[in-house]
C-alpha positions in Angstrom: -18.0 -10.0 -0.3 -15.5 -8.6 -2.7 -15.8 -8.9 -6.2 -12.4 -10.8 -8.1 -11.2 -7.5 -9.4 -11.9 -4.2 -8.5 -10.8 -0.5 -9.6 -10.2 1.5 -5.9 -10.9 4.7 -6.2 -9.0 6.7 -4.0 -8.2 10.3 -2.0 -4.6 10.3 -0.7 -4.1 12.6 2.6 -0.9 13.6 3.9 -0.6 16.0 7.0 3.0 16.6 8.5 2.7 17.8 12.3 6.5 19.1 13.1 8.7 20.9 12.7 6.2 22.9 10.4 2.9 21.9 9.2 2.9 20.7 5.4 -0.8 18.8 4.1 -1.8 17.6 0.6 -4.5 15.8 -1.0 -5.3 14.2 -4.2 -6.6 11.7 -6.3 -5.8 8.7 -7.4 -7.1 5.5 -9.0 -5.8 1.3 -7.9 -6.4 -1.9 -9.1 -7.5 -4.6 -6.4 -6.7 -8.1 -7.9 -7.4 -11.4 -6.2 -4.3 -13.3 -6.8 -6.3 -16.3 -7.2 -8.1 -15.4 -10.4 -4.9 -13.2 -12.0 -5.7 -15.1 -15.8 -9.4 -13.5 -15.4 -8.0 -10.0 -15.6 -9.3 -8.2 -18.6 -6.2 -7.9 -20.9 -7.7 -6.3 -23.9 -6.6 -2.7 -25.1 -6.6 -1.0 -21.8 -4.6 -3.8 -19.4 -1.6 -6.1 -20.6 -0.2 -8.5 -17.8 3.3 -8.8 -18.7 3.8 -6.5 -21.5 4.0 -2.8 -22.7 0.4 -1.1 -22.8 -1.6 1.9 -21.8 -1.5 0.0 -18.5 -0.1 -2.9 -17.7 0.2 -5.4 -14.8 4.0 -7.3 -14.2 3.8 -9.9 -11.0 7.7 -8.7 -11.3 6.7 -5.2 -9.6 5.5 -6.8 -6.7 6.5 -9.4 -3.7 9.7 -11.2 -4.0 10.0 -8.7 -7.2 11.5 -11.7 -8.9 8.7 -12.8 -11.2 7.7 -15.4 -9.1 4.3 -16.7 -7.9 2.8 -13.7 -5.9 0.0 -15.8 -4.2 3.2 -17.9 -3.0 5.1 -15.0 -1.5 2.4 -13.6 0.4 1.6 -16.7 1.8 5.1 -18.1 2.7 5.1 -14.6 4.7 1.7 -15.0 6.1 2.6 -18.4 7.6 5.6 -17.1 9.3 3.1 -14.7 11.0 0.5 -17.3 12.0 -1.9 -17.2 8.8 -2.8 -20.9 7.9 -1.9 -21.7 4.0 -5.0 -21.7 2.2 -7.6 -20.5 4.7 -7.3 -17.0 2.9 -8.0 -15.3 -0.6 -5.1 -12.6 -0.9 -5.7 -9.4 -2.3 -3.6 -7.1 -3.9 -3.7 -3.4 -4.2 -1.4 -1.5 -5.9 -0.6 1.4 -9.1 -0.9 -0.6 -12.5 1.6 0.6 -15.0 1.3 3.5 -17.0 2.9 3.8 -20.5 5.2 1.6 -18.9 5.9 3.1 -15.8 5.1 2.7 -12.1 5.9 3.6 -8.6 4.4 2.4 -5.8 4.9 3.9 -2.7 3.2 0.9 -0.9 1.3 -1.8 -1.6 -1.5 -3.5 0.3 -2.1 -7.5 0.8 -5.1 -8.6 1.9 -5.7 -11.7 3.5 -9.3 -12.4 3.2 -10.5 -15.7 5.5 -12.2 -17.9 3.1 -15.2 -18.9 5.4 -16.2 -15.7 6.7 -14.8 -12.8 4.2 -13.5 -11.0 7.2 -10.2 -9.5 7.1 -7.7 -11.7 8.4 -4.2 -9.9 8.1 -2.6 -6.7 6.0 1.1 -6.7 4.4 1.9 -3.8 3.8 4.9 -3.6 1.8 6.7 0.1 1.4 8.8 1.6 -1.0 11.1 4.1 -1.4 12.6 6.0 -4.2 16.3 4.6 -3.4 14.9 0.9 -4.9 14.4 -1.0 -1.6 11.4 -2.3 0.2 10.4 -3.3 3.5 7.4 -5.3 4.9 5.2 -4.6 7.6 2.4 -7.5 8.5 -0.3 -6.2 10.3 -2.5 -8.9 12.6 -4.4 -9.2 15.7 -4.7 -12.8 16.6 -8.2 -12.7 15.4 -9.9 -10.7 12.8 -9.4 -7.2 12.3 -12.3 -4.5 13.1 -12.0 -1.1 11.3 -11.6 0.2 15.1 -8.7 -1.7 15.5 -5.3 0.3 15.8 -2.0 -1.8 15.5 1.4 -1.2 16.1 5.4 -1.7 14.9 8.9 -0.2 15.0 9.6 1.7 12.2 12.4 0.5 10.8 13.0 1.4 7.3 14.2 4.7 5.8 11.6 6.4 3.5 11.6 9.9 3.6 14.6 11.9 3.3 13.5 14.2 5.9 12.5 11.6 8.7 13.8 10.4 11.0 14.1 6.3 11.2 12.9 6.2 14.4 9.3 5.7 16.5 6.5 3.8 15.1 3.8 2.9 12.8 0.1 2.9 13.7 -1.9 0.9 10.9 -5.7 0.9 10.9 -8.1 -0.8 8.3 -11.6 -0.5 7.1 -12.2 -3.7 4.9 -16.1 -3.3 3.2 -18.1 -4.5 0.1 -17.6 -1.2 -1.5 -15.8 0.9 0.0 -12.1 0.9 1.6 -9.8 3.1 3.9 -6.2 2.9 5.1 -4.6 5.0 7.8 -1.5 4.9 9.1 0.3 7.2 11.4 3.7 7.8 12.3 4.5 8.3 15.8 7.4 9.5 17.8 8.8 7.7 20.6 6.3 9.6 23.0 3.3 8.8 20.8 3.7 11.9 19.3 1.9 12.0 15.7 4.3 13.4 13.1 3.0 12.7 10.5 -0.7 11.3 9.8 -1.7 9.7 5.9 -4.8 7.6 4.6 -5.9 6.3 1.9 -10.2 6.3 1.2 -12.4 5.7 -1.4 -14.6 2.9 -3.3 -15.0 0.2 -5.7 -15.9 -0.4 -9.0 -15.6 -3.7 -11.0 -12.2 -3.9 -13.0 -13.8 -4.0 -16.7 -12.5 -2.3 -20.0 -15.0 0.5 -19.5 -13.2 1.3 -16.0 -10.2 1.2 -17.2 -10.6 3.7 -20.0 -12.6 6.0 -17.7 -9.5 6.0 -15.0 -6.8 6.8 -17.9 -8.2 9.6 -18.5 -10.0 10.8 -15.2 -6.8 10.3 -13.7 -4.0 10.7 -16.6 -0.4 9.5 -16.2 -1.4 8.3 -12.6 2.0 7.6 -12.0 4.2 9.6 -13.0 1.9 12.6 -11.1 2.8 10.5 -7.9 6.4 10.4 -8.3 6.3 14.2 -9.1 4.4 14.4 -6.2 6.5 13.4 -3.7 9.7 14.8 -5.7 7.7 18.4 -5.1 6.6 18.1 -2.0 10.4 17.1 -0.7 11.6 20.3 -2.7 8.7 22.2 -0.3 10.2 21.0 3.2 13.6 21.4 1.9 12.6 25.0 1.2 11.0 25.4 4.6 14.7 24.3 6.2 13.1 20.8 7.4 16.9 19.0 8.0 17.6 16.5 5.2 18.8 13.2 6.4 21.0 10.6 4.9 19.8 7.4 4.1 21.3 4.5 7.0 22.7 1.5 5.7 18.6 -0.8 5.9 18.3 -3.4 8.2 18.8 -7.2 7.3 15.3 -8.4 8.2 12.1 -7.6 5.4 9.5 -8.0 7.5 8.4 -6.0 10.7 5.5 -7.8 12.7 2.6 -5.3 13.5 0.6 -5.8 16.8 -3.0 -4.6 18.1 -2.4 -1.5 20.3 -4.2 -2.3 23.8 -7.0 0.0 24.3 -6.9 2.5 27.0 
């Protein structure tokens, strides 16, 4: 079982297939809230929920992005994909603030069924840099296994030098102490072209954490967006064709299936 709060920490992988090969690593620290127990987060000198601090927590970064109840949200969406109302404790992973600012590329939801603790559902809600988000909501009927693969259509534009086409595999390793995320994107063959994940472990969200992490890993997020700023300056220097952005699609959610197994 997962503690209330934890502090994920994390290695990011990124390897691009074609047209030319381009693969980074590095690290990176998370907060994992259960949006149940939000008024138990420590909010002392190293965390402020709703204000300026060294880092700081605002419900406004994430979901409707409106300030309203997060728990809510998540499951409004997770009954519209066949998650019961209050069968599940939701967790949420994401960048806190730092200094005041954040970016998050994505974000992940876990629905967490109340009875057994396994790992019921996964929104993953994705970012880009021109201030608009997308949902994908990852399920299987059933529980998800860490060997399950699902998935969706891509259908929202992210990177400026991708196509907004083919699809998204999601897969998910959901343990006591210890996490991994990997998603691939495919081309309409099945084609990987371009493979990321997301791996590392727990350890309780306390003051002590916190004041480890600012410092192990300082100005978290502004090092992410230079990040993907320099590494779009790379393929653009290795002639990889920019593309324009297309006018997003109306609907915010993109229903994520289990893969059938060969």
């Amino acid at each position: 079982m997962v503690a209330k709060h934890q502090i994920f920490h994390a290695k990011v992988m990124h390897r691009r297939t074609t047209p030319k090969t381009n693969k980074f690593r590095y690290r990176v620290f998370y907060l994992l809230k259960n949006l149940d127990h939000l008024e138990t987060l420590p909010q002392k000198k190293w965390l402020k929920i709703n204000q300026f601090g060294l880092m700081s927590f605002y419900p406004k970064d994430h979901g409707a992005k409106d300030g309203t109840s997060l728990k809510k949200w998540a499951e409004r969406i997770g009954e519209e994909h066949g998650v019961e109302k209050n069968t599940c404790d939701v967790f949420l992973l994401s960048f806190p603030r730092v200094l005041g600012y954040v970016f998050n590329p994505v974000t992940f939801w876990f629905y967490i069924d109340k009875k057994t603790q396994k790992l019921r559902a996964v929104l993953s809600q994705v970012n880009n840099t021109f201030g608009e988000t997308h949902n994908y909501f990852c399920e299987t009927q059933g529980f998800i296994n860490q060997d399950d693969w699902m998935e969706g259509k891509k259908v929202f534009h992210v990177s400026p030098f991708l196509e907004r086409e083919g699809t998204y595999r999601f897969r998910f390793s959901w343990q006591e102490k210890k996490l991994g995320i990997w998603i691939d994107h495919c081309d309409e063959k099945g084609n990987k072209i371009l493979l990321t994940s997301l791996v590392g472990f727990y350890e309780n969200l306390n003051e002590k954490g916190l004041k480890k992490c600012f410092f192990q890993y300082p100005l978290v997020t502004f090092k992410t967006i230079f990040l993907i700023h320099y590494q779009a300056l790379k393929l653009f220097k290795n002639g990889i064709r920019y593309i324009r952005k297309p006018l997003q699609k109306k609907s915010k959610t993109t229903k994520v299936i289990k893969m059938k197994k060969n």
